[in-house]
N, C-alpha and C positions, 0 to 999 in steps of 0.2 A: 670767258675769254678762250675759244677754242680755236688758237690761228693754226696755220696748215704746219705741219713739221717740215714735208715740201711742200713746195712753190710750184704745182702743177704747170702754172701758166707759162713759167721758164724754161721747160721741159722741152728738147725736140725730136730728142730722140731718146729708149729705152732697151737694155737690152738685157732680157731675160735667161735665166738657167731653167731647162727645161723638166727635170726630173727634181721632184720635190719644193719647187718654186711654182710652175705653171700646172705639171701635171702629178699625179699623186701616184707614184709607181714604187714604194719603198715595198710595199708588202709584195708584191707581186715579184720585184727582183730578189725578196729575201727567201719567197716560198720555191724560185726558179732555182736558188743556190744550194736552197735545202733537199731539192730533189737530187740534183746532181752529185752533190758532194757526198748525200747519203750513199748512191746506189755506190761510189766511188770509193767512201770508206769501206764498206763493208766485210767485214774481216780484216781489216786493215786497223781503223783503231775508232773513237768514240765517235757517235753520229753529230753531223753538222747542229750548234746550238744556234736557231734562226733570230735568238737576241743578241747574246754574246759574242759569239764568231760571225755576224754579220756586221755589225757596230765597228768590231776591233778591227777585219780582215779584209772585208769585200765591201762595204759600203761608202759609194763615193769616192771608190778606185778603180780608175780602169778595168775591164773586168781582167785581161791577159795577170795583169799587176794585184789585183785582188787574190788571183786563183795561187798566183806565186809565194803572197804573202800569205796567205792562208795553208797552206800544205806548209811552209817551211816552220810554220808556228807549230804544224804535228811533226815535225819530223821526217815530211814522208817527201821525196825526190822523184820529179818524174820529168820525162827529156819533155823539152820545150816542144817540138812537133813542130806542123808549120799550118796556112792556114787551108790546106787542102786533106786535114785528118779530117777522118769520122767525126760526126759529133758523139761524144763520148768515151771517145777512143783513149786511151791513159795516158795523157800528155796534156801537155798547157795548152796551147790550141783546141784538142780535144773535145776538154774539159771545158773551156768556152764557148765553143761551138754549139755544143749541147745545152750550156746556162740559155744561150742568145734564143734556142730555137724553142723550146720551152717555154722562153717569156714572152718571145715574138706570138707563141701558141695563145697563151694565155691573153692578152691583147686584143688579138682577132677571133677568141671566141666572148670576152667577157667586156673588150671595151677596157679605157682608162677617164677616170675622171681629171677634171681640172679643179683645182682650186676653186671655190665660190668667190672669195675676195681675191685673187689674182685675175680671175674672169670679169670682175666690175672695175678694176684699177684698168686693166687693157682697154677695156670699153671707154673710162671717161678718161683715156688719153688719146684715145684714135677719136675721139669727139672732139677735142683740142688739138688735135691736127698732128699729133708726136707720132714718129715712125717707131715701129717695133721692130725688135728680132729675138728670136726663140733660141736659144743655146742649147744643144747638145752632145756631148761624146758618143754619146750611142751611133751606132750605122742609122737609125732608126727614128730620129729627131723627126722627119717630116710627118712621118706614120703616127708615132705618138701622138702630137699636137693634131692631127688630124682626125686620129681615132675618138678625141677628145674634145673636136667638134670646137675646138679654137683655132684651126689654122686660118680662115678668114681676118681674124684679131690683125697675124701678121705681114709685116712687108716682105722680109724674108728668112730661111733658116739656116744654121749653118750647124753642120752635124758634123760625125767619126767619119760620115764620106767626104766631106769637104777634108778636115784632116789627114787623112791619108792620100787622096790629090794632091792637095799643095803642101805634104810631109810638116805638117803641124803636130805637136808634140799637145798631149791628153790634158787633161785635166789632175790634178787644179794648177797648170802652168794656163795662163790668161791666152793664151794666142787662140783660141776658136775667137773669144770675145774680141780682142783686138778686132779681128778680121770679118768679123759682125760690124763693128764700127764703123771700118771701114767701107765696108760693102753699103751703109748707112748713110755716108758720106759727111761722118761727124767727126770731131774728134775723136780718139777715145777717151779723156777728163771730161770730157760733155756727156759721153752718153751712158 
Protein backbone atom coordinates (compact mmCIF):
# COMPACT_ATOMS: atom_id res chain seq x y z
CA UNK A 1 0.00 0.00 0.00
CA UNK A 2 2.31 2.78 -1.16
CA UNK A 3 -0.31 5.91 -1.73
CA UNK A 4 1.39 9.13 -2.55
CA UNK A 5 2.31 11.26 0.73
CA UNK A 6 1.22 14.25 -2.02
CA UNK A 7 -1.26 14.38 -4.36
CA UNK A 8 0.80 15.43 -7.38
CA UNK A 9 -2.47 15.72 -9.40
CA UNK A 10 -3.61 18.62 -7.12
CA UNK A 11 -0.58 20.53 -7.44
CA UNK A 12 -0.49 23.81 -9.72
CA UNK A 13 1.87 25.41 -8.75
CA UNK A 14 5.47 24.86 -6.73
CA UNK A 15 7.69 26.93 -5.42
CA UNK A 16 11.17 25.93 -4.78
CA UNK A 17 14.30 27.35 -2.46
CA UNK A 18 17.12 27.35 -4.62
CA UNK A 19 20.42 26.67 -2.55
CA UNK A 20 20.25 23.24 -0.98
CA UNK A 21 16.89 22.17 -2.25
CA UNK A 22 17.37 22.49 -6.26
CA UNK A 23 20.92 23.22 -6.41
CA UNK A 24 23.79 21.64 -4.19
CA UNK A 25 26.00 24.73 -3.33
CA UNK A 26 26.61 24.16 0.58
CA UNK A 27 30.21 23.23 -0.05
CA UNK A 28 31.23 25.55 -2.32
CA UNK A 29 29.69 28.66 -0.16
CA UNK A 30 31.41 26.96 2.88
CA UNK A 31 34.93 26.63 0.88
CA UNK A 32 34.14 30.74 -0.45
CA UNK A 33 33.75 31.52 3.49
CA UNK A 34 36.73 29.77 4.42
CA UNK A 35 38.83 31.55 2.12
CA UNK A 36 37.84 34.85 2.88
CA UNK A 37 37.39 34.80 6.46
CA UNK A 38 40.82 32.95 6.70
CA UNK A 39 42.92 35.55 4.71
CA UNK A 40 40.71 38.05 7.02
CA UNK A 41 41.63 36.44 10.44
CA UNK A 42 44.92 36.13 9.93
CA UNK A 43 46.81 37.43 12.75
CA UNK A 44 43.71 38.53 14.06
CA UNK A 45 42.56 35.19 15.84
CA UNK A 46 41.77 31.26 14.93
CA UNK A 47 41.24 30.33 11.28
CA UNK A 48 37.56 30.06 9.94
CA UNK A 49 36.24 26.19 11.01
CA UNK A 50 34.34 25.35 7.61
CA UNK A 51 31.98 22.85 9.99
CA UNK A 52 31.52 24.57 12.90
CA UNK A 53 31.62 28.40 12.03
CA UNK A 54 29.80 27.72 8.91
CA UNK A 55 26.71 25.72 10.61
CA UNK A 56 26.51 28.15 13.68
CA UNK A 57 27.35 31.59 11.60
CA UNK A 58 27.03 31.93 7.75
CA UNK A 59 25.06 29.16 6.71
CA UNK A 60 21.51 30.00 5.54
CA UNK A 61 22.00 33.71 6.47
CA UNK A 62 22.14 36.35 4.38
CA UNK A 63 25.63 36.68 3.67
CA UNK A 64 25.87 40.83 4.96
CA UNK A 65 24.08 39.02 8.15
CA UNK A 66 26.26 35.88 8.16
CA UNK A 67 29.59 38.06 8.02
CA UNK A 68 28.21 40.14 11.04
CA UNK A 69 27.20 37.22 13.04
CA UNK A 70 30.23 35.59 12.64
CA UNK A 71 32.89 38.27 13.55
CA UNK A 72 30.91 39.38 16.47
CA UNK A 73 30.96 35.57 17.82
CA UNK A 74 35.20 36.40 17.71
CA UNK A 75 35.07 39.35 19.01
CA UNK A 76 36.30 41.16 16.27
CA UNK A 77 34.37 44.86 14.94
CA UNK A 78 34.62 46.01 11.60
CA UNK A 79 32.66 49.42 10.06
CA UNK A 80 29.90 48.08 7.96
CA UNK A 81 31.33 49.80 4.60
CA UNK A 82 28.89 50.06 1.94
CA UNK A 83 28.48 48.18 -1.29
CA UNK A 84 30.86 50.00 -3.46
CA UNK A 85 34.18 48.55 -1.04
CA UNK A 86 36.70 46.42 -2.39
CA UNK A 87 36.10 43.17 -2.38
CA UNK A 88 37.96 42.30 0.63
CA UNK A 89 38.54 45.36 1.93
CA UNK A 90 38.01 45.13 6.06
CA UNK A 91 34.36 45.82 6.37
CA UNK A 92 31.10 44.08 5.97
CA UNK A 93 30.44 44.69 2.58
CA UNK A 94 34.08 44.12 1.91
CA UNK A 95 34.13 40.92 3.32
CA UNK A 96 31.10 39.95 1.21
CA UNK A 97 32.01 41.14 -1.79
CA UNK A 98 34.89 39.15 -1.86
CA UNK A 99 32.65 35.77 -0.25
CA UNK A 100 30.18 36.66 -3.50
CA UNK A 101 33.14 36.88 -6.08
CA UNK A 102 34.85 33.75 -5.15
CA UNK A 103 31.89 31.66 -5.22
CA UNK A 104 30.45 33.32 -8.32
CA UNK A 105 34.42 32.25 -9.36
CA UNK A 106 33.96 28.85 -8.42
CA UNK A 107 30.46 28.41 -10.32
CA UNK A 108 31.67 29.50 -13.73
CA UNK A 109 34.71 27.53 -13.45
CA UNK A 110 33.42 24.16 -11.95
CA UNK A 111 29.57 24.42 -12.60
CA UNK A 112 26.77 23.49 -9.80
CA UNK A 113 24.90 20.44 -9.53
CA UNK A 114 21.25 19.89 -8.99
CA UNK A 115 19.66 17.65 -6.90
CA UNK A 116 19.05 14.23 -8.81
CA UNK A 117 15.56 13.78 -7.00
CA UNK A 118 14.63 17.41 -7.15
CA UNK A 119 15.49 17.29 -10.98
CA UNK A 120 12.93 14.25 -11.39
CA UNK A 121 10.15 15.82 -9.04
CA UNK A 122 10.45 19.29 -11.31
CA UNK A 123 10.24 17.10 -14.30
CA UNK A 124 7.06 15.04 -13.36
CA UNK A 125 5.25 18.24 -12.33
CA UNK A 126 6.00 20.16 -15.41
CA UNK A 127 4.69 16.84 -17.08
CA UNK A 128 1.30 17.55 -15.04
CA UNK A 129 1.14 20.75 -16.13
CA UNK A 130 2.24 22.50 -12.33
CA UNK A 131 4.15 25.93 -12.73
CA UNK A 132 7.47 26.39 -11.04
CA UNK A 133 9.61 29.00 -9.43
CA UNK A 134 13.03 28.79 -8.23
CA UNK A 135 13.86 30.85 -4.97
CA UNK A 136 16.75 32.59 -4.11
CA UNK A 137 18.46 35.25 -1.84
CA UNK A 138 21.41 35.23 -3.66
CA UNK A 139 21.91 38.20 -6.53
CA UNK A 140 22.67 35.07 -8.49
CA UNK A 141 19.50 32.75 -8.35
CA UNK A 142 19.20 32.85 -12.29
CA UNK A 143 22.96 31.98 -12.89
CA UNK A 144 22.82 29.12 -10.53
CA UNK A 145 19.87 27.23 -11.76
CA UNK A 146 21.21 27.97 -14.94
CA UNK A 147 24.62 26.89 -14.47
CA UNK A 148 22.86 23.67 -13.31
CA UNK A 149 21.19 23.06 -16.39
CA UNK A 150 17.65 23.35 -14.74
CA UNK A 151 16.57 26.78 -15.58
CA UNK A 152 14.26 25.37 -18.50
CA UNK A 153 12.42 23.23 -15.37
CA UNK A 154 11.17 26.79 -14.55
CA UNK A 155 8.41 29.34 -15.31
CA UNK A 156 10.25 31.94 -13.46
CA UNK A 157 12.84 33.18 -10.73
CA UNK A 158 12.81 35.41 -8.16
CA UNK A 159 16.27 36.11 -6.55
CA UNK A 160 18.42 39.03 -3.94
CA UNK A 161 17.76 41.14 -7.28
CA UNK A 162 14.20 41.06 -7.21
CA UNK A 163 14.70 41.89 -3.35
CA UNK A 164 16.45 44.67 -3.40
CA UNK A 165 14.09 46.24 -6.53
CA UNK A 166 11.01 45.87 -4.77
CA UNK A 167 13.09 46.37 -0.98
CA UNK A 168 12.10 42.86 0.08
CA UNK A 169 13.51 41.82 3.25
CA UNK A 170 16.05 38.32 3.05
CA UNK A 171 15.62 35.21 4.01
CA UNK A 172 14.27 33.25 6.21
CA UNK A 173 11.39 36.16 6.20
CA UNK A 174 9.01 34.43 3.42
CA UNK A 175 8.50 37.52 1.15
CA UNK A 176 10.84 36.40 -2.11
CA UNK A 177 8.44 33.29 -1.69
CA UNK A 178 5.28 35.13 -1.33
CA UNK A 179 6.21 37.18 -4.48
CA UNK A 180 7.17 33.88 -6.30
CA UNK A 181 3.42 33.05 -5.70
CA UNK A 182 2.39 35.77 -6.79
CA UNK A 183 4.18 36.31 -9.92
CA UNK A 184 2.73 32.42 -10.24
CA UNK A 185 -0.62 33.66 -9.97
CA UNK A 186 -1.51 31.32 -7.12
CA UNK A 187 -2.28 31.85 -3.87
CA UNK A 188 0.48 31.56 -1.65
CA UNK A 189 -1.47 28.39 0.74
CA UNK A 190 -1.56 26.79 -2.79
CA UNK A 191 1.66 26.85 -3.79
Amino acid sequence: MNEPVIDLASISAVVFDTDGVVTDTARGHAAAWKHVFDAFLRGRSEPFDIRDDYLRHVGGRPRLDGIRTFLAARGIAVPEGGPDDEPGAPTVHGLGLAKDQIFMAQVDKYGVAAFPATVALLHELRRRGARTAAVSASLHGRRLVTSAGVIHLFDLVVDGGDAALMNLPGKPHPALFLEAARRLAVPAAQA
